[in-house]
C-alpha positions in Angstrom: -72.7 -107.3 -59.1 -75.7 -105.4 -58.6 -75.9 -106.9 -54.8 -72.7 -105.2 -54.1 -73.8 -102.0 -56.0 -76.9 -102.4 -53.1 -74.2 -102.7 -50.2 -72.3 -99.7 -51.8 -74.8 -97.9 -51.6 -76.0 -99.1 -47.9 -73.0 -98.5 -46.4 -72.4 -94.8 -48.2 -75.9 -94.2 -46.5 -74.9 -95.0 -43.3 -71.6 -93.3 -43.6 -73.6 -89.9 -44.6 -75.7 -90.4 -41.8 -73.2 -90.9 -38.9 -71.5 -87.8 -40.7 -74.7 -85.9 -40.2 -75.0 -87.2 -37.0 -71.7 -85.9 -36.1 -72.3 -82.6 -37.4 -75.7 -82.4 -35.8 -73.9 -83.2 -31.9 -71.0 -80.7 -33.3 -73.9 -78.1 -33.6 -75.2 -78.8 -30.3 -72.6 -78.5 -28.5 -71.5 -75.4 -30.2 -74.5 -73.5 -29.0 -74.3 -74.8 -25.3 -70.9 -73.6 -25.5 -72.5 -70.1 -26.6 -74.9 -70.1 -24.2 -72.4 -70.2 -21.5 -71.0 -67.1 -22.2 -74.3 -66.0 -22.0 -76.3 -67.5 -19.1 -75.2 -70.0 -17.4 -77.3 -72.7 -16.1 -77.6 -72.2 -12.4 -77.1 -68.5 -13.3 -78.7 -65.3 -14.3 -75.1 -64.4 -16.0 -72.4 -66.2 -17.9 -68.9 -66.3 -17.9 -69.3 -62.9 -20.3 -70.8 -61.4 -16.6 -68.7 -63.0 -14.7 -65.6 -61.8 -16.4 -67.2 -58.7 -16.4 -67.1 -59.1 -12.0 -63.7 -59.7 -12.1 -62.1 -56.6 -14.0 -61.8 -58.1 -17.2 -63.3 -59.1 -20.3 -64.1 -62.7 -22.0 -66.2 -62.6 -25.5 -67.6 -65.8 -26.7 -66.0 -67.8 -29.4 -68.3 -67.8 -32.3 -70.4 -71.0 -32.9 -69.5 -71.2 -36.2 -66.7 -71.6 -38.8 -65.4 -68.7 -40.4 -64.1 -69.1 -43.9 -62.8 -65.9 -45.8 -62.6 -66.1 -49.8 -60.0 -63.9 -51.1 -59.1 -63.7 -55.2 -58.4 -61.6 -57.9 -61.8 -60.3 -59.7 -64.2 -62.6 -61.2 -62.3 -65.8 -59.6 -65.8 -67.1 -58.3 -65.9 -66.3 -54.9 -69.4 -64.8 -55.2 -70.3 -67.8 -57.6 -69.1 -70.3 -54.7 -70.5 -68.9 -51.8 -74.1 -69.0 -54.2 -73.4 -72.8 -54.5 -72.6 -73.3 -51.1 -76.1 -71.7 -50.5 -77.8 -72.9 -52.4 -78.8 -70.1 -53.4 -78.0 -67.7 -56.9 -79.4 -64.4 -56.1 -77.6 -64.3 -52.7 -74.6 -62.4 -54.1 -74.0 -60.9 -57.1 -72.0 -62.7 -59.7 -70.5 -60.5 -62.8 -67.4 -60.0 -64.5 -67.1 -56.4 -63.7 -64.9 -55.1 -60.6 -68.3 -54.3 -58.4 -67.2 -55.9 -55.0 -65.9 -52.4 -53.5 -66.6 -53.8 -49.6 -65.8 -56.9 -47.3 -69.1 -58.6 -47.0 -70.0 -61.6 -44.3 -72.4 -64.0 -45.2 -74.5 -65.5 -42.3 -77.4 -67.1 -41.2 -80.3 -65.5 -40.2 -84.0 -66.4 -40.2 -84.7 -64.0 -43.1 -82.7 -62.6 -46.1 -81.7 -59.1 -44.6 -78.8 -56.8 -45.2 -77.1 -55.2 -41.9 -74.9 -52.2 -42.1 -71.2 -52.2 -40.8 -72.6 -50.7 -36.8 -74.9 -54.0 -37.0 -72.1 -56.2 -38.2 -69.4 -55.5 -35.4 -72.7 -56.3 -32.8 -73.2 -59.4 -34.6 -69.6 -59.8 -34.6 -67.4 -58.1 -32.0 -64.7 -60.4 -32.5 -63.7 -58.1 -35.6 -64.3 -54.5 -33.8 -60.9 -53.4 -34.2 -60.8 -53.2 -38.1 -63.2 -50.2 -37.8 -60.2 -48.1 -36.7 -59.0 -48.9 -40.2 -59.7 -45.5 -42.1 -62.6 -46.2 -44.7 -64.0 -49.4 -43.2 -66.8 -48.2 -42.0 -68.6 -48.2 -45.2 -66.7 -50.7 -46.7 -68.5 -53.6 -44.4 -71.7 -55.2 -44.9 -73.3 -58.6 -44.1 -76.0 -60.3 -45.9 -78.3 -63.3 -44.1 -79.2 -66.1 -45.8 -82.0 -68.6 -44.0 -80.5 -71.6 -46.2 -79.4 -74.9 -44.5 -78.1 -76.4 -47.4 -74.6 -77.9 -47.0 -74.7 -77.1 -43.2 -74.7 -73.3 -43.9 -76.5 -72.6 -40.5 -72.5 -73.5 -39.2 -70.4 -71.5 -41.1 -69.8 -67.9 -41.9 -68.2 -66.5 -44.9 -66.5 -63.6 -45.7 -66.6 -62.5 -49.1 -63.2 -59.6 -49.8 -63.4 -57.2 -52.6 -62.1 -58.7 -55.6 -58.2 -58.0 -55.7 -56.9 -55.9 -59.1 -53.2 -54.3 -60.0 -52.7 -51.1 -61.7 -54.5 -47.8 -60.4 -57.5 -49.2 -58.9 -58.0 -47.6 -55.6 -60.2 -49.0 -52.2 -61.4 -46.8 -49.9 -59.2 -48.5 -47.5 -56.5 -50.4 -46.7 -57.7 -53.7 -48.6 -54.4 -55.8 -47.6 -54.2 -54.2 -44.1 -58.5 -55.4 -43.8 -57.4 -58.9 -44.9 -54.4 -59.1 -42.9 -56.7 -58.4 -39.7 -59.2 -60.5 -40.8 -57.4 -63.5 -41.5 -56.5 -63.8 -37.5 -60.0 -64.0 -36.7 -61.0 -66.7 -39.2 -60.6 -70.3 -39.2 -60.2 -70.9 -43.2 -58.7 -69.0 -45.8 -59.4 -69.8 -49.4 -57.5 -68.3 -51.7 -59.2 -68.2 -55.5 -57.1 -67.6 -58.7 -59.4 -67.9 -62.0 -57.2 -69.9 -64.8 -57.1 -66.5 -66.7 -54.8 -64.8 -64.7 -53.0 -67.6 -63.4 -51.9 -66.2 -60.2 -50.6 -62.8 -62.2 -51.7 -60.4 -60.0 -49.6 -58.7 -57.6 -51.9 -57.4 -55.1 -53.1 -61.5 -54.8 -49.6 -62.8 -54.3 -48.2 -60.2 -51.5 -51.3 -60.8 -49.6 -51.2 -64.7 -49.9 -47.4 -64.1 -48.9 -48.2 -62.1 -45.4 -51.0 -64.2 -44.7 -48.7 -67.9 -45.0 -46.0 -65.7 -42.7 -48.6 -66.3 -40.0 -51.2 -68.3 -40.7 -50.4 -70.6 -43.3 -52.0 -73.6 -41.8 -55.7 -71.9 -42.4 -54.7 -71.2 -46.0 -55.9 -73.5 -49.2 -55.4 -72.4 -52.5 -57.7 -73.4 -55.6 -57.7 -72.9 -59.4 -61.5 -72.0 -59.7 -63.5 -72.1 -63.1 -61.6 -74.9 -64.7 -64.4 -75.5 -66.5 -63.4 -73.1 -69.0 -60.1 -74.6 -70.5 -60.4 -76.9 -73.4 -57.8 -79.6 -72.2 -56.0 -81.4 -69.7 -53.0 -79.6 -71.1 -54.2 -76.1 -70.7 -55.0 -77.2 -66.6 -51.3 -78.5 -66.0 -50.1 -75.2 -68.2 -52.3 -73.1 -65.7 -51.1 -75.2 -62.6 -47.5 -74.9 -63.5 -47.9 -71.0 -63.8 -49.7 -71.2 -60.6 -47.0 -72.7 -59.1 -44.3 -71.0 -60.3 -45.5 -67.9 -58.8 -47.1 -68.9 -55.4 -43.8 -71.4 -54.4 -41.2 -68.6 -54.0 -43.9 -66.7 -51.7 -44.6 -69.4 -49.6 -41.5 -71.5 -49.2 -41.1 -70.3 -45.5 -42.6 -72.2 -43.0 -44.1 -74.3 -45.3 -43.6 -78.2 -46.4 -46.2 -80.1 -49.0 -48.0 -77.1 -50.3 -50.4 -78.4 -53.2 -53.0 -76.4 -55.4 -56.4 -77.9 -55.3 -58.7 -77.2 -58.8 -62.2 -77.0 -58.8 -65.2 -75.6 -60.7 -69.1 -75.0 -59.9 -71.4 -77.9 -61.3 -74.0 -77.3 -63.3 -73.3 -73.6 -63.4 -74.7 -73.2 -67.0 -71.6 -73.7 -69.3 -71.6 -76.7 -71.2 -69.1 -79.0 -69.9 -70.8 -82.5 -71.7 -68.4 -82.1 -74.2 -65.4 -82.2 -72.4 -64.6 -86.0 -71.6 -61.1 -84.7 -69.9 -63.0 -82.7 -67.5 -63.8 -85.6 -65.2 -65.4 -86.1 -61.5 -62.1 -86.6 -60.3 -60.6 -83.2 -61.0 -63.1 -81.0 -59.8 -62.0 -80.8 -56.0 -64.8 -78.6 -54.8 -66.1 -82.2 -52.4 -62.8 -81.3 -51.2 -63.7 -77.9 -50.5 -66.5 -78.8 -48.6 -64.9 -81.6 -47.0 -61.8 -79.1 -45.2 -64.9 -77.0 -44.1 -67.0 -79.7 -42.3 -63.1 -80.9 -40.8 -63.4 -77.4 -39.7 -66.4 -78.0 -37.3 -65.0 -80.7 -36.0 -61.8 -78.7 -35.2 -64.0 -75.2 -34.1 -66.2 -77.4 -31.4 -62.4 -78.9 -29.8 -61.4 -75.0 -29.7 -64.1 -73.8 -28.3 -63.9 -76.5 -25.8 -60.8 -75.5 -25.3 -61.4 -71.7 -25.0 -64.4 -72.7 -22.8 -62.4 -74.2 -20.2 -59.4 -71.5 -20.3 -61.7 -68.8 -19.7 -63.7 -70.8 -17.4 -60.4 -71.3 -15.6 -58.9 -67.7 -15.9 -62.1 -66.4 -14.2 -62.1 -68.7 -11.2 -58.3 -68.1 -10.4 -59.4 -64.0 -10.4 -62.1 -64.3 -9.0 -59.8 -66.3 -5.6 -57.6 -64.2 -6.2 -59.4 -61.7 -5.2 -61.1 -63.3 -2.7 -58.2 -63.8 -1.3 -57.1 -60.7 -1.1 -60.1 -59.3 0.2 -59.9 -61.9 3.0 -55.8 -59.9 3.8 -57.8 -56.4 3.3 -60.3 -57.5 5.7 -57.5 -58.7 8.5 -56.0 -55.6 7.5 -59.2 -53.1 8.0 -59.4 -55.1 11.8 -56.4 -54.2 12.5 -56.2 -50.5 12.2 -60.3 -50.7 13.8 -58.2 -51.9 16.6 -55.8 -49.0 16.8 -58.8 -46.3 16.0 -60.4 -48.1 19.7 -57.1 -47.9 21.1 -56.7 -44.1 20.7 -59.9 -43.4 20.9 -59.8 -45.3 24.4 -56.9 -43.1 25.2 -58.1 -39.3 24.1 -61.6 -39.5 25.6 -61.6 -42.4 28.7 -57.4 -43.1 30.1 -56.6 -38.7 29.5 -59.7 -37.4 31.3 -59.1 -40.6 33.7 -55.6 -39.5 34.3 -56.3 -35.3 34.2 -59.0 -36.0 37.1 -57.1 -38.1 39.3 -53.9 -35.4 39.4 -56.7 -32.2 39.9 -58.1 -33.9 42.9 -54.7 -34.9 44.4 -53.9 -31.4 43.6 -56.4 -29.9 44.9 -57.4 -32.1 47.9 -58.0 -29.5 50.8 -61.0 -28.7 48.8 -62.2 -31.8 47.6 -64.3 -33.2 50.2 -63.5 -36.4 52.8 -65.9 -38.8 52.1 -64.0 -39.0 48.3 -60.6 -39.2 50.0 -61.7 -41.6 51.9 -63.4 -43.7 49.3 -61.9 -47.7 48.8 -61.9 -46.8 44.8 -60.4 -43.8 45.2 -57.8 -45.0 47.4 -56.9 -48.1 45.1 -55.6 -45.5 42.2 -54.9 -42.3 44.3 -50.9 -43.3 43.7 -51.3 -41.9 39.6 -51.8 -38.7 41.2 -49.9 -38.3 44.0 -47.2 -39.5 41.7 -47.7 -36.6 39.3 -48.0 -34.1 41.8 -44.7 -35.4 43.9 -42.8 -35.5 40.3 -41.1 -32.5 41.4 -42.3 -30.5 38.0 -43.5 -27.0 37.7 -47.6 -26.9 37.6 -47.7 -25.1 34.1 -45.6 -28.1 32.6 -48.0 -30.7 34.1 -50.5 -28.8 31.9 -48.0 -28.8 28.5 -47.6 -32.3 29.3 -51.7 -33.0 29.6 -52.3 -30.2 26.4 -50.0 -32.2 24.5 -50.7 -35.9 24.8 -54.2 -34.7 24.2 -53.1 -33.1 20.9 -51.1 -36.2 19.9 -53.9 -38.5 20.8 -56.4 -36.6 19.2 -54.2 -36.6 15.5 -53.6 -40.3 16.3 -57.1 -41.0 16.5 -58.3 -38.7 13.7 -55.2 -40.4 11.1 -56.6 -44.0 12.2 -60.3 -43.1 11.7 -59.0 -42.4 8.1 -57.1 -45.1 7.4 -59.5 -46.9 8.5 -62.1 -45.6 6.5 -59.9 -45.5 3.4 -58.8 -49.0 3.8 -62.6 -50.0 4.2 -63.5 -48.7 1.0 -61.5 -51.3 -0.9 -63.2 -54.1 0.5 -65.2 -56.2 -1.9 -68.5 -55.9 0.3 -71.1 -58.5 1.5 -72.9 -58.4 -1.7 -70.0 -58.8 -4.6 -68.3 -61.6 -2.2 -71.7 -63.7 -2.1 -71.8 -62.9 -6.0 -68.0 -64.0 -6.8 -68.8 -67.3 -4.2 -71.7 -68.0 -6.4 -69.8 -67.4 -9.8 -67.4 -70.0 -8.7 -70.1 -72.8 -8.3 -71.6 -71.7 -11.6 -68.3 -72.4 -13.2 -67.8 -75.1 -10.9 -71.3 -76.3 -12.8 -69.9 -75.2 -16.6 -66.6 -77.6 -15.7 -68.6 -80.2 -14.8 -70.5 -80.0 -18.2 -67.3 -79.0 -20.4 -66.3 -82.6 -19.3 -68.9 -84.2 -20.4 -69.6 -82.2 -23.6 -66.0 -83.4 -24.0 -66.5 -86.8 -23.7 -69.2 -87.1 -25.5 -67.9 -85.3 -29.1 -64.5 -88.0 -28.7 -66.6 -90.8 -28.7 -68.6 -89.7 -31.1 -65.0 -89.6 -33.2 -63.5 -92.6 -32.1 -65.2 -96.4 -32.5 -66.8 -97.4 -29.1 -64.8 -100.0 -28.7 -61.6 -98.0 -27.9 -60.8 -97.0 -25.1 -60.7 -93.3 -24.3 -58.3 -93.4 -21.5 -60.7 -89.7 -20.6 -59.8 -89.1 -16.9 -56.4 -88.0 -17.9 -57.3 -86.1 -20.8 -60.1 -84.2 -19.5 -58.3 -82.5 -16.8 -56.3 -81.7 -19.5 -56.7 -77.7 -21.1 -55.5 -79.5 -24.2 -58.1 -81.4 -26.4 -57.8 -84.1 -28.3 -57.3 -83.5 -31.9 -59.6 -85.8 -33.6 -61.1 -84.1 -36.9 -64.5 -84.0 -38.8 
């Protein structure tokens, strides 16, 4: 017995550490996929720049997973993310209604607080909610240089706590939430045993948000802790249930509640033998997070090689076009010469040769007698024997030179016009060298690829990869 206790706990240590391992290499490849956006590695610019070349705009996903807590007041949300981080003077826990702004929880390499101006530059995914009237002192985010639990790999976003009655935000709280949820890549939804899933204001939001994004959303009975019996949990549950199941019966099949409390959070829980390992779900918790890195390095493969791919098709695209303007710009160069030729070399040409056949008694014999002048003499006895009046020869000579002279002035501009929509030596040379950047990020998105599957999948199996990594769609293999 106690040999196998040994293996037990042999083989638990090497499944933590090929988790770690895992998470480590999902971490890595997150920030390569960051740094892309950035700079790229044959580069001075990323594909941030190169989007930029190309009339458009590309921001980089973010490198971590974004989890927003949402709850009635005093449901624990502050109390979890403390856990999480190991730390219990990151956020303040009370039972008072004191969370009056959305606040995001990140990383950093110090404890700091950043205004809402320094938020949306830390993350511009969530610009847009600015516009909401209010919201721009109603954001905040805190940094935390904890590590615990992976923390350096995940975001949180801690929402006011959510009351009925007359309670008033300075903004549109479900409107925020609504907006926020999009850009997120978990929602936990908290409802304290209390309340049991009473409050109005909870329930519409949890409704809206399943409408869309129901797949993100996981529901939890926090604070457990404090009910005397397995009874009183079931009694909350079934409340819990009662109330959440008419809301979300659209669009969604299965739907469980999950209950959990926070260990060794000071209430004495030695006396409750019902309250076992086994109902607290908050390994769960943690468990749908780390499945979340897992799932936020296959999208950002994914958005690394759409964007990667949207840029290259603009950028021949308009390449391509450039290389039609440029035929184009030839073209009517051509007909500028042409005119040109015309007004100042075939007119004067033409205007000589009739004035000397005209006036030939005076011109002297040694030009009349010339071999060149004798070759083209014809063009101006022909005018001249044409039979028409001498002052029409002149309207005739007047006006071809006005006509030539508006034909060459209106294909000079053209011309000109058409030039100035050319790309130019420089941006070509830069779009040619964008391509072979991305050319360069391909190459590496397939091998960043390859290596997070096998890290999923036993070595012995085969991957099959030349098919799927020429594939936009990744594999969905999770933490």
């Amino acid at each position: 017995m106690p040999q196998q206790s040994k293996s037990s706990k042999r083989n638990n240590k090497k499944q933590n550490d090929r988790a770690s391992s895992r998470r480590e290499l999902s971490r890595e490849i997150l920030e390569e996929i960051r740094e892309h956006y950035y700079k790229a590695s044959d580069s001075k610019a990323g594909l941030e720049e190169f989007a930029k070349d190309v009339g458009t705009e590309k921001l980089h996903p973010r490198n971590r997973v974004t989890v927003m807590i949402l709850g009635n007041h005093s449901s624990g949300k502050s109390s979890f993310v403390n856990w999480y981080c190991d730390d219990q003077k990151l956020r303040r826990t009370a039972v008072a209604i004191e969370s009056k702004s959305f606040t995001l929880i990140t990383h950093g390499k110090e404890k700091d607080k950043l205004d809402s101006l320094a938020t949306i530059e830390a993350f511009p995914h969530i610009r847009d909610i600015l516009d909401i009237k209010g919201m721009k002192e109603g954001l905040e985010t805190v940094t935390s240089c904890s590590t615990s639990r992976h923390f350096e790999m995940v975001d949180f976003i801690d929402t006011p706590g959510l009351v009925d009655g007359n309670y008033s935000y300075s903004f549109d709280v479900n409107r925020v939430i609504l907006e926020l949820a999009e850009h997120v890549d978990l929602v936990l939804v908290f409802l304290d045993p209390q309340t049991g899933g009473l409050c109005n204001r909870t329930m519409t939001v949890v409704e809206e948000i399943n409408k869309k994004y129901y797949e993100k959303m996981h529901v939890y009975i926090t604070k457990i802790d404090i009910l005397e019996s397995a009874k009183d949990l079931m009694k909350v549950q079934g409340q819990v249930d009662q109330q959440l199941h008419p809301r979300l019966s659209k669009g969604t099949h299965g739907f469980e509640t999950h209950a959990m409390f926070i260990p060794k959070n000071g209430r004495d829980v030695e006396g409750k033998k019902w309250l076992t390992d086994d109902l607290n779900e908050i390994d769960r918790l943690c468990e749908d997070i780390y499945k979340c890195i897992g799932q936020k390095v296959q999208k950002n493969l994914k958005a690394l090689k759409k964007d990667c791919d949207d840029i290259s098709a603009l950028s021949k695209e308009m390449l391509k076009q450039d290389d039609l303007q440029t035929q184009k710009v030839r073209k009517l160069a051509l007909y500028k010469y042409l005119t040109f030729a015309c007004l100042w070399i075939i007119l004067p040409l033409l205007t000589s040769l009739f004035c000397i056949e005209y006036f030939k008694d005076y011109v002297p014999d040694a030009l009349l007698e010339n071999e060149a002048y004798g070759s083209i003499k014809f063009v101006g006895e022909f005018i001249v024997d044409s039979g028409l009046p001498t002052k029409h020869h002149l309207y005739i000579f007047v006006g071809t030179f006005v006509l030539l002279f508006g034909l060459s002035k209106f294909a000079a501009m053209r011309h000109r016009s058409q030039s100035q929509k050319l790309l130019g030596k420089d941006r070509r040379s830069k779009l040619s060298k964008n391509l072979k950047s991305m050319e360069t990020i391909n190459t590496r998105y397939v091998e960043m690829h390859r290596k997070f599957i096998k890290s999923r999948i036993h070595e012995d199996t085969p991957l099959g990869y030349a098919k799927a990594a020429d594939s936009s769609e990744s594999v969905n293999v999770d933490q």
